[in-house]
C-alpha positions as CSV (number, residue, x, y, z in Angstrom):
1,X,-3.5,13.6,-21.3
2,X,-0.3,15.2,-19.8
3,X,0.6,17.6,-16.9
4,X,2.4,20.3,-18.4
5,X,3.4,22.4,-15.9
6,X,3.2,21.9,-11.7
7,X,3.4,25.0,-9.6
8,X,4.0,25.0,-5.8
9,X,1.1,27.8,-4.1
10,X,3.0,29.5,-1.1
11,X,1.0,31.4,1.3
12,X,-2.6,29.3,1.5
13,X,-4.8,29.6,4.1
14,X,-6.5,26.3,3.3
15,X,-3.2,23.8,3.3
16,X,0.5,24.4,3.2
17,X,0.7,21.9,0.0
18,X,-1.7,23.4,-2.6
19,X,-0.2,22.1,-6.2
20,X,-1.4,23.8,-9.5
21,X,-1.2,21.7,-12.3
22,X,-1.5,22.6,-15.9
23,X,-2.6,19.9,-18.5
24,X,-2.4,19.9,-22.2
25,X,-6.0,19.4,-22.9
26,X,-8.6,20.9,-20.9
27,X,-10.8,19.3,-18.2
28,X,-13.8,16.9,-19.0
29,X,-16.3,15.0,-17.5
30,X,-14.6,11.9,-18.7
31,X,-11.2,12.5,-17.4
32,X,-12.9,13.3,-13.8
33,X,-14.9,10.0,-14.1
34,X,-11.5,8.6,-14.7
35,X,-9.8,10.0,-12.1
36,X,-12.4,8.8,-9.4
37,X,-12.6,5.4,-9.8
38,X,-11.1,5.3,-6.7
39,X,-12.1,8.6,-5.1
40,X,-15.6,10.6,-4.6
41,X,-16.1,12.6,-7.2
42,X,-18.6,15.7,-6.4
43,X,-19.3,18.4,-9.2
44,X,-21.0,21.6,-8.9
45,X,-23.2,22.3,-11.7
46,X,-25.1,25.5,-10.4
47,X,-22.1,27.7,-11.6
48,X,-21.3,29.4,-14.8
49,X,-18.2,26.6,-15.4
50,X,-19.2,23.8,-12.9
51,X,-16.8,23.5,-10.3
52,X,-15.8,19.7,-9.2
53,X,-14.1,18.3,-5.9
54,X,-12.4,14.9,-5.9
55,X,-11.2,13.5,-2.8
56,X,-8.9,10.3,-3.5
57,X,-8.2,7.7,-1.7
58,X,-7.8,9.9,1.3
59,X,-4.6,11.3,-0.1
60,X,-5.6,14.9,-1.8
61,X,-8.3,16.9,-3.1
62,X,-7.9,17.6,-6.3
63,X,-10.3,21.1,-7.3
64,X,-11.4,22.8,-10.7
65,X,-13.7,23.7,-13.3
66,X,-14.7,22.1,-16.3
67,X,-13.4,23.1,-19.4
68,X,-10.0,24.5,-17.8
69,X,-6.7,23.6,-18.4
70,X,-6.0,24.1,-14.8
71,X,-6.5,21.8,-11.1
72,X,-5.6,22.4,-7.9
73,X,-4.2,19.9,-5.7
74,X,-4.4,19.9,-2.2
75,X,-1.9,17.6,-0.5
76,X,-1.1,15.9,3.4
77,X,1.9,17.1,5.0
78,X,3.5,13.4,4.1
79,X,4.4,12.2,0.3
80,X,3.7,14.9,-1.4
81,X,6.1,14.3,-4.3
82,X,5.3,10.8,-4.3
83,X,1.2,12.2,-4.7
84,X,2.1,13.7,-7.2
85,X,4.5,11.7,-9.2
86,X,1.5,9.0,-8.6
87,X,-1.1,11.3,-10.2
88,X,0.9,12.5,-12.8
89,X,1.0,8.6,-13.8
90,X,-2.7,8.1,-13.5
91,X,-3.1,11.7,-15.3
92,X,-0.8,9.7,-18.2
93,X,-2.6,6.3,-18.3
94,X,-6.2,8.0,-19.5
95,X,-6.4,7.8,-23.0
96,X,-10.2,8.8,-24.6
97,X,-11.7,7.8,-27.6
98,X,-10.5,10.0,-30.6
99,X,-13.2,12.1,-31.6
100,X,-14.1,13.9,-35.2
């Protein structure tokens, strides 16, 4: 899995570091378990797409729906490049089992 595209959100209401990323596959349950080993991982299954939450490691939120292409990540004030030159490394390390 790959982030394709990153795009700084000005004007948020919520945080002044809101990231959208855009991967090349779309968003599964078995990329978010991935992503959480070392974060809480909360998803929302009461909505058309379920919505999930991951908080890692106390150093962003990262939100979505399954099934999209697209996250949101919501940063500190501190590191943000870093953040996300980290996640975009842990993004690239997960590698599922090919399917037919």
């Amino acid at each position: 899995m790959r982030v394709t595209r990153i795009k700084k959100i000005r004007n948020c209401s919520q945080s002044n570091n809101q990231i959208d990323l855009l991967f090349d596959r779309k968003i599964n349950r078995n990329f978010l378990f991935y992503l959480s080993a070392s974060g809480k991982l909360e998803i929302f299954e009461n909505f058309e797409k379920p919505f999930f939450r991951l908080h890692y490691k106390n150093k962003y939120i990262l939100k979505g729906a399954l099934d999209n292409f697209k996250a949101r990540i919501y940063l500190p004030e501190a590191n943000c490049n870093e953040i996300v030159e980290e996640l975009k490394l842990l993004v690239e390390s997960f590698n599922p089992p090919f399917r037919f």
